[in-house]
C-alpha positions as CSV (number, residue, x, y, z in Angstrom):
1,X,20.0,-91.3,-42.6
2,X,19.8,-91.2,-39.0
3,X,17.9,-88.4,-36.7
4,X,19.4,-86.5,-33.8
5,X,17.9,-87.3,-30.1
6,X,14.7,-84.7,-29.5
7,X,16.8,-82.1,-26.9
8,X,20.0,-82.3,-29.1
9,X,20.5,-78.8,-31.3
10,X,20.7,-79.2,-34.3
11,X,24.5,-79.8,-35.5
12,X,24.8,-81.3,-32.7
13,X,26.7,-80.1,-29.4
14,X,26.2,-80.7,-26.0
15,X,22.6,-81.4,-25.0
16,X,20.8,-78.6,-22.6
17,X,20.1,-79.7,-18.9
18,X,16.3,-80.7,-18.7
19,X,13.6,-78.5,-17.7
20,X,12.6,-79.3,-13.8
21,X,9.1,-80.5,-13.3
22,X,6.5,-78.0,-12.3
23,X,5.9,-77.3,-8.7
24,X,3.6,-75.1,-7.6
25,X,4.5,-75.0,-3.8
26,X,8.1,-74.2,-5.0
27,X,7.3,-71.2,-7.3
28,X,4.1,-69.6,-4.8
29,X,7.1,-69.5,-2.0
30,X,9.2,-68.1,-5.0
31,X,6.7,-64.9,-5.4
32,X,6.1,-64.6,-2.2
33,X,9.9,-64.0,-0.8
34,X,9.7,-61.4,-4.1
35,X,6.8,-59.6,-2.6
36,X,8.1,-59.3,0.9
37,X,11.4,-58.5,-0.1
38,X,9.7,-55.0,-2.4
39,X,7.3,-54.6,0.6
40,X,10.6,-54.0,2.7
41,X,12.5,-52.2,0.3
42,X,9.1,-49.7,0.1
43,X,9.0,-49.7,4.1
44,X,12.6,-48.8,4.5
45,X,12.7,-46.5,1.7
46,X,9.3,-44.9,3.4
47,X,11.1,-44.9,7.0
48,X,13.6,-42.6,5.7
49,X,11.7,-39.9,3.9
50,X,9.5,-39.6,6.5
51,X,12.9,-39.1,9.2
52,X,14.1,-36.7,6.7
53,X,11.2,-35.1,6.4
54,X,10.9,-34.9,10.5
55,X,14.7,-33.4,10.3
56,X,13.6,-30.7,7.8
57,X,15.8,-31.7,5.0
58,X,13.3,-33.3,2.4
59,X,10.3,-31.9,1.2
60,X,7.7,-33.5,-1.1
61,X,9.3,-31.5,-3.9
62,X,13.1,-31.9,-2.8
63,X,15.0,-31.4,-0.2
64,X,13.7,-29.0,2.5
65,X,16.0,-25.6,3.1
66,X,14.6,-23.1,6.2
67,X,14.3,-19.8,5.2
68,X,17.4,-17.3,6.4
69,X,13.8,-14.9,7.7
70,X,13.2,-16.7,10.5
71,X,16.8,-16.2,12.2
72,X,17.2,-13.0,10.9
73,X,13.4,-11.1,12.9
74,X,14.6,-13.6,16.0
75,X,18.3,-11.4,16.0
76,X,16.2,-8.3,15.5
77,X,14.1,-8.7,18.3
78,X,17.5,-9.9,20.6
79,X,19.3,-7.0,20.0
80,X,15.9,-4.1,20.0
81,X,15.1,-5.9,23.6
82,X,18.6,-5.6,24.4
83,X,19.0,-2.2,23.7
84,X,15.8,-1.2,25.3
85,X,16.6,-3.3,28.6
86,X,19.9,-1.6,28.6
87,X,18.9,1.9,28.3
88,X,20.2,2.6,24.9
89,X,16.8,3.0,23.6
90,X,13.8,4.8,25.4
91,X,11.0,2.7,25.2
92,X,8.7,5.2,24.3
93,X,10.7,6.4,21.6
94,X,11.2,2.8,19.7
95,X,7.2,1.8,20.3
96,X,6.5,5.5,18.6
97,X,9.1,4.5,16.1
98,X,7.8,0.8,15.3
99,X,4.2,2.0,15.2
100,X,5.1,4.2,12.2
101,X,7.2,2.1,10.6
102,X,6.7,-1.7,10.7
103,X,5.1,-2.0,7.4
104,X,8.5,-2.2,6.5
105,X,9.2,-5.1,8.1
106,X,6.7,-7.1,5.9
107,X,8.8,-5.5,3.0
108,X,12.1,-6.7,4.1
109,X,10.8,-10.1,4.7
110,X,9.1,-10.1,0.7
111,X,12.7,-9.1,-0.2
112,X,14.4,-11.4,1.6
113,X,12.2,-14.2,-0.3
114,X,12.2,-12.9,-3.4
115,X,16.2,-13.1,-3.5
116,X,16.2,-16.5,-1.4
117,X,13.4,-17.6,-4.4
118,X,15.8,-16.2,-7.2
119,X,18.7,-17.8,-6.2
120,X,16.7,-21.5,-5.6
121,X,16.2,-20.9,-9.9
122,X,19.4,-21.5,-10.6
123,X,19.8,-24.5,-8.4
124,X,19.7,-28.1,-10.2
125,X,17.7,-30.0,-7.2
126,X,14.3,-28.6,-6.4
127,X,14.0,-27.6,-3.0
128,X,11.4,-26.1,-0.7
129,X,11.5,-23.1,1.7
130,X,10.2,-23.7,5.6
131,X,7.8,-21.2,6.5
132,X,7.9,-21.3,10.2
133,X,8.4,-17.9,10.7
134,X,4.9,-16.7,9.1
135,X,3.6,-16.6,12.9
136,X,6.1,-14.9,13.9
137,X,5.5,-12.0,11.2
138,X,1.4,-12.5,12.0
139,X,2.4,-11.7,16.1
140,X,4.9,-8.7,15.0
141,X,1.7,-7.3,12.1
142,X,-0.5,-7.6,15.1
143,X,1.8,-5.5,17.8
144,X,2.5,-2.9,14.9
145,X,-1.4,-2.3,13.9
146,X,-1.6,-2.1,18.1
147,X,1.6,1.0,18.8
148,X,0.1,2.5,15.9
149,X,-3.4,2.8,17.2
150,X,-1.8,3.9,20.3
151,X,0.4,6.8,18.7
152,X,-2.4,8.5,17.1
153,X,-4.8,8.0,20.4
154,X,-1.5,9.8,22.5
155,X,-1.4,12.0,19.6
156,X,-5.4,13.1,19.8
157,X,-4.7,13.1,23.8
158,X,-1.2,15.1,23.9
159,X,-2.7,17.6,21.0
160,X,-5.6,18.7,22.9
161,X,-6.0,23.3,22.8
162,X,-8.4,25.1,21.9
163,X,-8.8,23.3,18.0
164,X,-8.7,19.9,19.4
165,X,-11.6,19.4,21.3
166,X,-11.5,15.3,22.4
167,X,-13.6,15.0,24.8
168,X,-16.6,17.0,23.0
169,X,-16.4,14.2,20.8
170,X,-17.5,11.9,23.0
171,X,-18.6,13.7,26.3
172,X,-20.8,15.9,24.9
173,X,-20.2,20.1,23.9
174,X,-17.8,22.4,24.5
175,X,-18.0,24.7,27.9
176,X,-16.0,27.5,29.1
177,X,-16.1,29.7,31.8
178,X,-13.4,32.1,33.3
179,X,-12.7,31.6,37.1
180,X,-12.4,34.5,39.3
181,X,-9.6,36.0,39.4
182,X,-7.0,34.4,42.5
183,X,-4.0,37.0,44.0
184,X,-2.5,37.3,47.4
185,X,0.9,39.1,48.7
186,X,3.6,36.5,49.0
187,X,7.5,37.1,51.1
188,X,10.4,38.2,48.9
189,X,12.3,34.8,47.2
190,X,9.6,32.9,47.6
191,X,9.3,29.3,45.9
192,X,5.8,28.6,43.5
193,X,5.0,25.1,42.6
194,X,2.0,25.1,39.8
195,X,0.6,21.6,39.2
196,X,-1.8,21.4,36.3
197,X,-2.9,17.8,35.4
198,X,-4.6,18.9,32.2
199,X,-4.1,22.4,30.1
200,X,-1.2,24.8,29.3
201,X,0.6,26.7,31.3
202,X,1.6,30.3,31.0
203,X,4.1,32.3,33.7
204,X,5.6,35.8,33.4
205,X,7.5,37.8,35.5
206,X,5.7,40.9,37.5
207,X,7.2,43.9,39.2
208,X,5.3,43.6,42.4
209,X,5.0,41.1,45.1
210,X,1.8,39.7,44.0
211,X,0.9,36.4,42.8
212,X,-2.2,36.7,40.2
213,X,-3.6,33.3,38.9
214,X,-5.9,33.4,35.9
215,X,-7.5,30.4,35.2
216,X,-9.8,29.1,31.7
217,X,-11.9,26.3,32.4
218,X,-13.2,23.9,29.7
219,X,-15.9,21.3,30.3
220,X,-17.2,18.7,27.9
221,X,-20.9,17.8,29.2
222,X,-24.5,17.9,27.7
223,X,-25.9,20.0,30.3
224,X,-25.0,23.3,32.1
225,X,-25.5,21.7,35.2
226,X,-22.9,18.9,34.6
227,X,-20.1,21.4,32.9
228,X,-20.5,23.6,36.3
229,X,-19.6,20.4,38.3
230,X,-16.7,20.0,35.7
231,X,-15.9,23.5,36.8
232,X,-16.2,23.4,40.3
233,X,-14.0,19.9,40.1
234,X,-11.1,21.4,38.2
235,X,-11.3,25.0,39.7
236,X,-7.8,26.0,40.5
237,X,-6.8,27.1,44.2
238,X,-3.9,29.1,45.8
239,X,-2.7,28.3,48.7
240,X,0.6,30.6,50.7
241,X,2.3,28.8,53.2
242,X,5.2,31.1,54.3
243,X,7.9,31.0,51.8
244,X,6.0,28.6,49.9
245,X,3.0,28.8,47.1
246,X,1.1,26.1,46.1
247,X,-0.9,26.9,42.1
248,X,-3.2,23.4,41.9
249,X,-5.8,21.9,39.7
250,X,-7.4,19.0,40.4
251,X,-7.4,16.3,37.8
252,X,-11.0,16.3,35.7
253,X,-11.5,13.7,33.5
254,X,-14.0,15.5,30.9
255,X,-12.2,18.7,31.1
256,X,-9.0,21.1,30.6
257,X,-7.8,24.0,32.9
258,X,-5.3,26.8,31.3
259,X,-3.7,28.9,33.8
260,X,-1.7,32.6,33.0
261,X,0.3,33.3,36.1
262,X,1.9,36.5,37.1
263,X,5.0,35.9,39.7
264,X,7.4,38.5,41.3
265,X,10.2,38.1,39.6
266,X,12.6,36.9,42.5
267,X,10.1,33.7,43.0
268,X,11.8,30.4,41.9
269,X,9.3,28.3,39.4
270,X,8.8,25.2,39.2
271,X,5.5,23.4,36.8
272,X,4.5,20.3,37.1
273,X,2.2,20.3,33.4
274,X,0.7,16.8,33.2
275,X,-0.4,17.3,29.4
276,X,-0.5,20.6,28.1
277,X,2.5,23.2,26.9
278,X,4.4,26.0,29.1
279,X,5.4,29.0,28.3
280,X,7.3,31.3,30.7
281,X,9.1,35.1,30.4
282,X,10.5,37.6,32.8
283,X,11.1,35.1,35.3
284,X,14.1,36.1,37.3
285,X,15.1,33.3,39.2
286,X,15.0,30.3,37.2
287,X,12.5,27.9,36.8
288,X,11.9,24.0,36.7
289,X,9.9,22.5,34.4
290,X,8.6,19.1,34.1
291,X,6.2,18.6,30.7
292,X,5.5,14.7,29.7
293,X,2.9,15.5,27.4
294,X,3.5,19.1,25.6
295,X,6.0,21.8,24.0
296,X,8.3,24.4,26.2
297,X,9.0,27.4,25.6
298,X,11.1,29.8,27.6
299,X,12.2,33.4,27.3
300,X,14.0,36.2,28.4
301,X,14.5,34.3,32.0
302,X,17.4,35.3,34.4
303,X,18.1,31.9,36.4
304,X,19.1,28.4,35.7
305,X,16.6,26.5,33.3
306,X,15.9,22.8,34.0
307,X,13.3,20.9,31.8
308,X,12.9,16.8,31.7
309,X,10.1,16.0,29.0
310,X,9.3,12.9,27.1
311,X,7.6,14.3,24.1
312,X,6.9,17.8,22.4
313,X,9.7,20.9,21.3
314,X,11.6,22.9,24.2
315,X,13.5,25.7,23.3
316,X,15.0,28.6,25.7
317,X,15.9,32.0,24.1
318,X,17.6,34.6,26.3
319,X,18.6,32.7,29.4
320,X,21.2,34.2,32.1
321,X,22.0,31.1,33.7
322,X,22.5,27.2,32.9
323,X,20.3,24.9,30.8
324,X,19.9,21.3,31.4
325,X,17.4,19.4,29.9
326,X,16.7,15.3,29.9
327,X,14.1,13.4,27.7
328,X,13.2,13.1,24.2
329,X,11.9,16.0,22.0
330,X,10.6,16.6,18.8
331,X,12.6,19.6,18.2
332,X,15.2,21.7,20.4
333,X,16.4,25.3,20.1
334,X,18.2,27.3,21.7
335,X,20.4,30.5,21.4
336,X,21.8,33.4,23.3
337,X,22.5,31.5,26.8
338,X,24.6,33.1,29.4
339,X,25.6,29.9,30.7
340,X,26.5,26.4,30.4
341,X,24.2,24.1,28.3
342,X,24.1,20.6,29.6
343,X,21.4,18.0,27.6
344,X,21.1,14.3,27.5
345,X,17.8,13.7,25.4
346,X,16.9,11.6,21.9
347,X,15.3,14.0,19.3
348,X,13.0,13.6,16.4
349,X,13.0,16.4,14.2
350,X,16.5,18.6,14.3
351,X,18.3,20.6,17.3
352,X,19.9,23.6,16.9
353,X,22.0,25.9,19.2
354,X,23.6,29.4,18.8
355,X,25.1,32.1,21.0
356,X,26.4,30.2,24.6
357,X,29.0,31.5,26.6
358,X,29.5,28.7,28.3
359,X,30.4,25.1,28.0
360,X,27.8,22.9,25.7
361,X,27.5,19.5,26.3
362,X,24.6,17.2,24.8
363,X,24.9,13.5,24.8
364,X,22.2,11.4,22.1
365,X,21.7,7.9,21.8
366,X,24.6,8.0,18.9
367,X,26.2,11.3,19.7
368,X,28.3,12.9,22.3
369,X,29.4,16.7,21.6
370,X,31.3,19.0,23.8
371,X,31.6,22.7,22.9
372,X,33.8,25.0,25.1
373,X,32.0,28.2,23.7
374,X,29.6,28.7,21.0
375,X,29.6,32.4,19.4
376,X,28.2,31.2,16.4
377,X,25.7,27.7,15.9
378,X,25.4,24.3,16.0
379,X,22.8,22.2,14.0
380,X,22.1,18.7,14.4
381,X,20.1,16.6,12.1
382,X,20.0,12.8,11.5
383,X,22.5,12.4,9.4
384,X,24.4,15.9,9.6
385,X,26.2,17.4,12.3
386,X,27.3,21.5,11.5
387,X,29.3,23.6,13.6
388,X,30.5,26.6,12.3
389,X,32.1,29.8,14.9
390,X,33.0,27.4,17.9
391,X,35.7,27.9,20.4
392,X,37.8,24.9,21.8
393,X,38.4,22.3,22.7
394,X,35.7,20.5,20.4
395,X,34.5,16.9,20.8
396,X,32.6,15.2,18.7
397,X,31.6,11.2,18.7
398,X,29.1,10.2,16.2
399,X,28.3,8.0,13.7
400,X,25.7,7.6,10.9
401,X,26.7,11.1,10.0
402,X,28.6,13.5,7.9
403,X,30.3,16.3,9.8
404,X,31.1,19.9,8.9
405,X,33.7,21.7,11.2
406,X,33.9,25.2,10.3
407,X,35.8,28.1,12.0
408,X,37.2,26.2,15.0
409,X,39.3,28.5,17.3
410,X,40.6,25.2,19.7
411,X,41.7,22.0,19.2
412,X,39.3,19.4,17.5
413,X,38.7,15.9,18.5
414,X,36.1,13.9,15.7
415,X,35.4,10.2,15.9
416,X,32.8,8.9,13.7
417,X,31.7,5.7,10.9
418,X,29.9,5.8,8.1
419,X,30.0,9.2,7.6
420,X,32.4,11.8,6.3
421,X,34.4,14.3,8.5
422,X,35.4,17.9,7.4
423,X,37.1,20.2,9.7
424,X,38.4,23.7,9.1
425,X,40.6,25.0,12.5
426,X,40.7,28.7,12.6
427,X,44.4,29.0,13.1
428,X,47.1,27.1,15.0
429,X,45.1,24.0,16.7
430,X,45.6,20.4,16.7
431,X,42.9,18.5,15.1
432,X,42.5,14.8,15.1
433,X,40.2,12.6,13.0
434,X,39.2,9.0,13.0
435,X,37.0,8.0,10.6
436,X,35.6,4.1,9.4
437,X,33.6,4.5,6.6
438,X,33.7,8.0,5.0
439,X,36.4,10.8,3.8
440,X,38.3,12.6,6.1
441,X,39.1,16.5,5.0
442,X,40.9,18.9,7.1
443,X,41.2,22.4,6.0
444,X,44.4,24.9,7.3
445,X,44.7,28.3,7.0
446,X,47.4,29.5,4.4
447,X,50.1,30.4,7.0
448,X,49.5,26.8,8.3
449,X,52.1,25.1,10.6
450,X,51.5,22.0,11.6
451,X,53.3,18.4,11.7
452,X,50.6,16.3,9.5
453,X,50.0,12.5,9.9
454,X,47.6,10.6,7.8
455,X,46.5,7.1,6.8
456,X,43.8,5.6,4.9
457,X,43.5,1.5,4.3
458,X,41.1,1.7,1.3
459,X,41.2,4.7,-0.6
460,X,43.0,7.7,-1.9
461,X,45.0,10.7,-0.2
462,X,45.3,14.1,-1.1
463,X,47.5,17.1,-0.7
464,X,47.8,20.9,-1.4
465,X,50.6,21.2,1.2
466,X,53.2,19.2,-0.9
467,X,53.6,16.6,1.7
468,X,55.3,13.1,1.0
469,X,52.8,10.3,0.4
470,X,53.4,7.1,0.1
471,X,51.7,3.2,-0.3
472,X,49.7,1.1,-3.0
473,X,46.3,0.5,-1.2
474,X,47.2,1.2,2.3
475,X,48.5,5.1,1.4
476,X,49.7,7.8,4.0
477,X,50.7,10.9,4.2
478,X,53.2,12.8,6.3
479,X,55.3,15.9,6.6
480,X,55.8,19.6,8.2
481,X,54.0,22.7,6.9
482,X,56.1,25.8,7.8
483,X,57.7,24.4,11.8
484,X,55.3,22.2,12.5
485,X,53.7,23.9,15.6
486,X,50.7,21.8,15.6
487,X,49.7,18.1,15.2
488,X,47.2,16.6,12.7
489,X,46.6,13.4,12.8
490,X,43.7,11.4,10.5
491,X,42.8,8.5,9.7
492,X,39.9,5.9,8.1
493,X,39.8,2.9,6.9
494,X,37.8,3.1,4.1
495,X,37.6,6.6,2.1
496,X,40.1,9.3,0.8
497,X,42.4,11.5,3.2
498,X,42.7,15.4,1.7
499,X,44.7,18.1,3.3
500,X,43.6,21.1,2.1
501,X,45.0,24.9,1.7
502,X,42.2,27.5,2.4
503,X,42.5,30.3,-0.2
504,X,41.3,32.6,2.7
505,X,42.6,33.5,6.3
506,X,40.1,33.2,8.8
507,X,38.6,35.7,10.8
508,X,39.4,37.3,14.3
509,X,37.8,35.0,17.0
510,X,34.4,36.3,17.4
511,X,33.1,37.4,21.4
512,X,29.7,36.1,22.5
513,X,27.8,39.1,23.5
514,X,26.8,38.8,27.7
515,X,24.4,41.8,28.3
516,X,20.9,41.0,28.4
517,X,17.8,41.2,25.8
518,X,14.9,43.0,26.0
519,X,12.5,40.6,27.7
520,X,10.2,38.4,25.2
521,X,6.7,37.5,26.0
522,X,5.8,33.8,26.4
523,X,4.7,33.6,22.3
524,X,7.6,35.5,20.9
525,X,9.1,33.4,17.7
526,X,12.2,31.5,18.9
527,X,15.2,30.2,16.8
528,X,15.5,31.1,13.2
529,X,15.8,27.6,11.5
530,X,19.3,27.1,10.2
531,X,19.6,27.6,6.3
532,X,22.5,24.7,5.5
533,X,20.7,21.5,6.8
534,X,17.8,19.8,5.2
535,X,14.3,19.9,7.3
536,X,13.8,16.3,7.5
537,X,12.9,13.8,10.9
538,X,15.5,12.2,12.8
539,X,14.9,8.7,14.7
540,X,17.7,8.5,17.6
C-alpha cells in the first residue's frame, strides 16, 4: 500500500501552493504601511471633527445646533434702538420701562430653552445648544440692575415734599424758615415768569394789582449757621421791569424753596418748576407751564393752558380757553374745558376727559383720536378705549385695544388690530370699521336707515336687520335697512361681524354747558375716576 506525498490532502486532489519562506524585512515593511495607513485614517478623521467643530456643527456630544436666543435679543435690541432713534419711543419712558421690567427677559430666555431642550428629546441624534448669547444676557442683567437703581434714585429725587426729606438723610437735619414776605405794584397785563429750580409752586389769581410772593425755605445742614447760608443762597427775589416780572430762586443743592404767589388776574403766567409740582387757580389769562420733574394741577383758569412735562399727573378742571399739553405723564384728567384740547404725550396710568366744547385731539405712541365735541367722557387705558356722549366726526386709530363707541351723534371712523371694535351711532351717521384681529359690532337705532357692507375673512357674521349674507369662510354681509340713507361699512380679517338692533332709541344730543364754575382753589379734588374701566398701568 502506497502513501500520499506530505502536502497532498488526503483523497487526494490538487496539492496547495507552498508556504513562502519567512522574511522578516518583508513582513516589518508589511506592519508598518498598516500603521501609517490607521495613523492617517485617525488624522483625517481628526482634521474633520475639529473643522466641524470650528463651523459649529459638531459638538462632542453630536452635532452642534445655535440656540434661536441669541438672534432673537439681537432683533429686540434692532428694533427698541430703532424705535427710540426714530422718535417712536421716548427714551425716558422705555429706560423707566426696562428698569422695571427686565427680569422678564431672563424668563423668556429660560422659556425659550426649555421648549428648544424639549423638542431636542424627541430627536434621534444627540445634539448640543451654542451658548453664545450668555454675555449678551450678562451685559443686558447688568444695564437692567443699573435703570432700575436709577428709577428709584429719580423717584427719591422727583418725590421730594414735606414727607420726603432726601437730603436730611445725608446732609444733615431738617431747617425751615419763612422769608419775608415780597409784594410790589405791577402795570395792568403784565407778563410773570417764576423760575423755581427746586420746590412746588402755587399761583392764584388776586383782585388787585399786586404781586405777593411767599416763600418756605428748607435747608438740610448740621448747624444753624450753615442752614442760614442755605437760606440766604436759595432766597427768592422779585424783580419788576415794566411790563415784565421776574419770581427767581437760585438753585441750592442741600435745600428746597416753595413759593405761594398771588398775581392780578389779567397777568399771563408762565412757571418754569425744575422739580417740584404746580398748582394754579383764578388765573385769568392763561398760563404756561413747564414741570420735568412733578404733578400739575390747574383750576378754574380763564386763558389758554399750555403744559410740556416729562413725568408726574396734569390735569385742568374749569379752563375757558385751549389746552395743549406735550410729554409723558402718569395720569391725565381733564373736564369742563371751554375750548379746544390738543395733546401729544405717552401716559402710564389712564387718561380721562369729559365736558369740551371744542375739538379734542390727542395723539399716543399707538393711538390717534379726534373728537369734534365731547358733552360726555372719554377714558383711555392700555388696553381700552371708551367714549360714550361724543359729537362728530369721531376718529379713532389704535391698536392693542378693545373699543367701546357709545352714543355717537357724527360719523365714526375706527381703525384698529388686535382688539375688538363696538360702535353705537346715535342716529343717522355713517360709520366705518376696519378691524385685524378682533370682532367688529355696530349697533343702530331701531328706525335705522342705512346701506350696510360687511366682510370678515376668518370668522362669523351676524344680523338682526335681516340682511343677505353670504360665503363659507370668507362670509359678508350686505343690504338696505329702511332707504338706506347712510353707509356702514366693516370689516376684519379675523373675528365675527354683528349688526345689531338697539331695543332703545337714543337720546336728544346733549349741549356742553359754556358758563363758567365757581373758581376752585389750587387743592380742590379734580376728575372723578371713570367707573367702566379697570384701574390698571398703561406702558405706551
Amino acid at each position: 500500500m502506497s502513501s500520499a506525498p506530505p502536502n497532498m490532502p488526503p483523497g487526494g486532489g490538487t496539492p496547495p501552493p507552498p508556504y513562502p519562506p519567512y522574511d522578516p524585512k518583508t513582513q516589518w515593511r508589511v506592519y508598518r504601511e498598516q500603521q501609517r495607513a490607521a495613523w492617517r485614517a485617525q488624522r483625517d478623521a481628526w482634521k474633520a471633527q475639529r473643522y466641524a467643530m470650528k463651523a459649529g456643527y459638531v459638538g462632542t456630544y453630536g452635532p452642534r445646533v445655535p440656540s434661536i436666543v441669541g438672534p432673537i435679543i439681537l432683533i429686540g435690541i434692532g428694533i427698541i434702538a430703532m424705535l427710540v432713534m426714530t422718535g417712536h419711543i421716548a427714551a425716558s419712558q422705555f429706560w423707566a420701562w426696562y428698569g422695571r421690567w427686565w427680569p422678564l427677559l431672563l424668563i423668556g430666555a429660560g422659556l425659550a430653552l426649555l421648549a428648544e431642550w424639549a423638542v431636542d428629546l424627541r430627536r434621534e441624534t444627540p445634539i448640543r445648544r451654542g451658548g453664545g448669547f450668555i454675555g449678551i444676557l450678562v451685559i443686558l442683567a447688568i444695564v437692567g440692575f443699573a435703570a432700575t437703581g436709577v428709577n428709584k434714585l429719580g423717584a427719591h429725587f422727583d418725590g421730594w415734599n414735606d414727607n420726603n426729606n432726601f437730603f436730611g438723610s445725608f446732609a444733615g437735619p431738617e431747617h425751615d424758615n419763612d422769608q419775608q414776605v415780597l409784594s410790589a405794584q405791577i402795570p395792568p397785563n403784565s407778563t410773570i415768569e417764576i423760575q423755581d429750580p427746586i420746590g412746588n409752586v402755587s399761583v392764584m389769581g388776586g383782585d388787585g394789582s399786586t404781586i405777593e410772593v411767599q416763600a418756605h425755605e428748607v435747608a438740610y445742614a448740621e448747624s444753624d449757621a450753615e442752614a442760614k447760608k442755605i437760606f440766604n443762597a436759595e432766597a427768592a427775589q422779585l424783580k419788576v421791569s415794566g411790563n415784565s416780572v421776574l419770581v427767581k430762586s437760585d438753585s441750592s443743592s442741600n435745600g428746597k424753596l416753595h413759593l405761594t404767589i398771588t398775581v392780578p388776574k389779567t397777568a399771563k403766567i408762565t412757571v418754569n418748576a425744575g422739580r417740584g409740582d404746580v398748582t394754579a387757580a383764578g388765573l385769568g389769562a392763561g398760563i404756561n407751564v413747564t414741570a420735568p420733574h412733578g404733578d400739575v394741577h390747574l383750576n378754574s383758569i380763564a386763558g389758554s393752558v399750555e403744559a410740556h412735562l416729562s413725568k408726574g399727573e396734569f390735569s385742568a378742571h374749569e379752563i375757558q380757553g385751549d389746552v395743549s399739553g406735550d410729554g409723558p405723564c402718569s395720569d391725565i384728567t381733564i373736564s369742563d374745558i371751554s375750548g379746544k384740547v390738543g395733546l401729544n404725550c405717552d401716559f402710564f396710568d389712564q387718561m380721562h376727559i369729559e365736558h369740551v366744547t371744542g375739538q379734542i385731539h390727542f395723539r399716543t405712541s399707538k393711538t390717534d383720536v379726534q373728537v369734534e365735541q365731547l358733552p360726555g367722557d372719554l377714558s383711555l387705558t392700555d388696553s381700552e378705549l371708551h367714549v360714550t356722549e361724543a359729537k362728530g366726526p369721531v376718529h379713532v386709530v389704535t391698536h392693542s385695544r378693545d373699543i367701546e363707541l357709545n352714543q355717537i351723534y357724527g360719523d365714526t371712523y375706527v381703525e384698529s388690530r388686535n382688539g375688538g371694535i363696538s360702535i353705537a351711532p346715535a342716529g343717522p351717521y355713517n360709520v366705518e370699521a376696519k378691524n385685524s384681529k378682533g370682532d367688529v359690532e355696530v349697533t343702530l337705532p331701531p328706525n335705522a336707515s342705512a346701506t350696510v357692507d360687511g366682510r370678515t375673512r376668518n370668522g362669523d357674521v351676524f344680523s338682526d336687520f335681516g340682511l343677505a349674507i353670504s360665503g363659507d369662510e370668507s362670509k359678508t354681509v350686505s343690504g338696505r335697512i329702511g332707504s338706506g340713507g347712510t353707509k356702514i361699512t366693516v370689516s376684519t380679517d379675523v373675528g365675527d361681524v354683528r349688526i345689531k338692533k338697539s331695543q332703545t332709541m337714543p337720546p336728544a344730543p346733549p349741549v356742553v354747558p359754556t358758563a363758567p364754575k365757581s373758581p376752585a382753589p389750587p387743592n380742590a379734588p379734580h376728575l372723578k375716576t371713570s367707573k367702566t374701566l379697570p384701574q390698571k398701568p398703561v406702558t405706551q
